[in-house]
Backbone as CSV, one residue per row, in Angstrom:
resi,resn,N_x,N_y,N_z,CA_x,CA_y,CA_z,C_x,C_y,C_z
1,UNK,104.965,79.217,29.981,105.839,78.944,28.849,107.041,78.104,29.277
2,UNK,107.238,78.063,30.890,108.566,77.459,30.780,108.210,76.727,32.519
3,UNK,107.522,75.616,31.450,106.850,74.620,32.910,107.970,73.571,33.725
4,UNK,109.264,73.720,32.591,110.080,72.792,33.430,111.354,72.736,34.092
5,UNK,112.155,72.133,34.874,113.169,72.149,35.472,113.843,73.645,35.305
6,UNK,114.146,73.514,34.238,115.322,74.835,33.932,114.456,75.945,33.733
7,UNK,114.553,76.888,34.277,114.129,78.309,33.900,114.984,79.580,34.154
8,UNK,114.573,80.125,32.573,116.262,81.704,33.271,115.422,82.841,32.217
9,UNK,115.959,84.064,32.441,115.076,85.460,31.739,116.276,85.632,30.616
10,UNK,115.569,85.722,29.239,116.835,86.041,28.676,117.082,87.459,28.564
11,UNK,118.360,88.119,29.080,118.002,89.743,29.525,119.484,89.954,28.361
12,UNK,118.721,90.628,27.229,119.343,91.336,26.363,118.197,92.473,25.999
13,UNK,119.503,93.463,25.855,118.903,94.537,25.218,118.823,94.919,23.968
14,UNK,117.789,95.682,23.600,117.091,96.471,22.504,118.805,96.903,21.707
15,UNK,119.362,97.290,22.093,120.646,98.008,22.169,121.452,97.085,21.148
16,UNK,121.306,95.856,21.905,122.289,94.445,21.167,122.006,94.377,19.792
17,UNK,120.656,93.943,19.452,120.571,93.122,18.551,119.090,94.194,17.585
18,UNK,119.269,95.370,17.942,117.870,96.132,17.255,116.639,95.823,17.868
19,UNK,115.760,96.230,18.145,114.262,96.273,18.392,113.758,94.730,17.807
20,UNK,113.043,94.474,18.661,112.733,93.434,18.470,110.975,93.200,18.313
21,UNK,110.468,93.288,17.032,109.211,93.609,16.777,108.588,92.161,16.062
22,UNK,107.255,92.166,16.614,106.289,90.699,16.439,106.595,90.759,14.949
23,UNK,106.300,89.691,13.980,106.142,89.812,12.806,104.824,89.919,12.663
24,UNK,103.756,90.127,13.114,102.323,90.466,12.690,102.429,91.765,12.746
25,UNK,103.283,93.092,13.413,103.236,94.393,13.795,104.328,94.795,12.770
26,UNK,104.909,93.880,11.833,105.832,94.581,11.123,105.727,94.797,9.732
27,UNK,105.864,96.615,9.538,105.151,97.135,8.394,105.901,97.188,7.116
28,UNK,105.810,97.114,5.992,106.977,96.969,5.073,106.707,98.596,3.961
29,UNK,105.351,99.193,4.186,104.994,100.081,3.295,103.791,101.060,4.159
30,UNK,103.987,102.478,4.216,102.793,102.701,4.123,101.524,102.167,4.495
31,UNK,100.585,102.443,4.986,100.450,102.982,6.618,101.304,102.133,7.767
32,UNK,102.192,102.765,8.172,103.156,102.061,9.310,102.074,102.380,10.505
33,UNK,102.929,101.907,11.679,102.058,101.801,13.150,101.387,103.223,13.427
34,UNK,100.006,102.936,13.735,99.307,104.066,13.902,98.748,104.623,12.915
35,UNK,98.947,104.170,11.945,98.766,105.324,10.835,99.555,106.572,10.506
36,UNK,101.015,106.259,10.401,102.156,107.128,10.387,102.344,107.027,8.622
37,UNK,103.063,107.820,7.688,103.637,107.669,6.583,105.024,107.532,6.735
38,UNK,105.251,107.752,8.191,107.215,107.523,8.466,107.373,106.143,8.943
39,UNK,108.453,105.511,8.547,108.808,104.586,8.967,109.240,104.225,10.273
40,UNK,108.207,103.659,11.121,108.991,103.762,12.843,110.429,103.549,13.342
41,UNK,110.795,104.003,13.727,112.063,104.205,14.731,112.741,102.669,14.976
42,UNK,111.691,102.166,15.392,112.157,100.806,15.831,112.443,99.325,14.554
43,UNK,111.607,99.409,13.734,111.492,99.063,12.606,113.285,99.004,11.695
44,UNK,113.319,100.673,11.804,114.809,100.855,11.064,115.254,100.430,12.036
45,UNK,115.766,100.308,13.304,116.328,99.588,13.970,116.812,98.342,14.406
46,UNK,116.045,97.390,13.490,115.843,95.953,14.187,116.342,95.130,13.071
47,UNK,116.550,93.839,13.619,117.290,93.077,12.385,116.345,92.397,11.267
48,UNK,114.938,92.557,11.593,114.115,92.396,10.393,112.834,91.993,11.113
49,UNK,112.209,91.244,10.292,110.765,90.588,10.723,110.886,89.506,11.267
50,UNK,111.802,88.808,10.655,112.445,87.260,11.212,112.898,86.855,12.252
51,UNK,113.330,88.225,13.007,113.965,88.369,14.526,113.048,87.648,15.171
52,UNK,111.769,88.140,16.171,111.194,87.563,16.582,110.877,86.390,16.305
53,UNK,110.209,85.838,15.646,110.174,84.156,15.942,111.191,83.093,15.279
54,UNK,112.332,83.723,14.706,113.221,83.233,14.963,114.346,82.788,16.397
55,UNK,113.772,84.053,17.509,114.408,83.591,19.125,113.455,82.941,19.710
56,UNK,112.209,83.482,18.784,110.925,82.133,20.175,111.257,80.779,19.545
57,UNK,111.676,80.526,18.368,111.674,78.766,18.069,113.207,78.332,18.663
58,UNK,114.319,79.384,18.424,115.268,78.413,18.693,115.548,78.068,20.203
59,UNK,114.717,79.416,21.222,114.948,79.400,22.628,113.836,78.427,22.871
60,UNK,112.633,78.309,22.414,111.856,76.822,22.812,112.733,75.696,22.240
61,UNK,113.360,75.539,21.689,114.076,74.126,21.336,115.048,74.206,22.288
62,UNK,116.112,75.104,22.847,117.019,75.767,23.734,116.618,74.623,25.410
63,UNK,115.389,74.870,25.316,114.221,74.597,27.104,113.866,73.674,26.450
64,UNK,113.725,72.991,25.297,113.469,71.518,25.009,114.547,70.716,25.367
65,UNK,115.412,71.021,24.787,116.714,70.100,24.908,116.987,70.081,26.182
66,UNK,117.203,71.276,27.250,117.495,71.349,28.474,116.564,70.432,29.410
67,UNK,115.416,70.638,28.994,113.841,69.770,29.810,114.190,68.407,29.761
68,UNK,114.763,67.866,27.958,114.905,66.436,28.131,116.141,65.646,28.875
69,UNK,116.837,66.968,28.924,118.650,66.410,29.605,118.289,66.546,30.749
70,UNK,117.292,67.317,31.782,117.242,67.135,32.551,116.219,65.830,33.465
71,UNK,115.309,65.049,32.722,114.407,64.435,32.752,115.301,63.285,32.870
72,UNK,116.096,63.239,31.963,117.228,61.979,31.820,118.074,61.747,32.791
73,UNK,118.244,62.907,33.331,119.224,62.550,34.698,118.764,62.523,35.940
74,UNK,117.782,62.930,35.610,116.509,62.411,36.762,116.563,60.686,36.856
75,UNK,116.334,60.135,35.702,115.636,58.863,35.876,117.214,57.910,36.515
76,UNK,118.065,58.693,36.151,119.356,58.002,36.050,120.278,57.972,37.816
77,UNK,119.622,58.944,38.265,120.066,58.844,39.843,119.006,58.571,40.780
């Protein structure tokens, strides 16, 4: 995922910003994960469905921009 120049872990916690759940795993009604009638733990926790690939697009554009600034100053020294 992160074939170029710049690479870093983004280390935030669950804690920060709520649980951070795929939007294909996120239940809005009845049968929740597993086959529960309660609403998971993590679910009420998290800032929605949108979370997740809302940090995978803006942190791939994040390592885009960085990839091309660094490509550029490559050619330039």
């Amino acid at each position: 995922m992160m074939p170029g120049k710049f690479k870093f872990v983004f280390g935030i916690a669950n804690d920060e910003i709520g649980y951070i759940i795929p939007k294909s795993q996120w239940d809005v009604k009845p049968p929740y994960t597993f086959g529960s009638n309660k609403s998971p733990y993590g679910e009420e926790n998290s800032l929605g469905p949108a979370t997740a690939p809302a940090l995978h697009y803006n942190l791939n554009e994040m390592l885009d921009e960085l990839n091309r600034a660094g490509k550029a100053s490559e050619t330039t020294n």
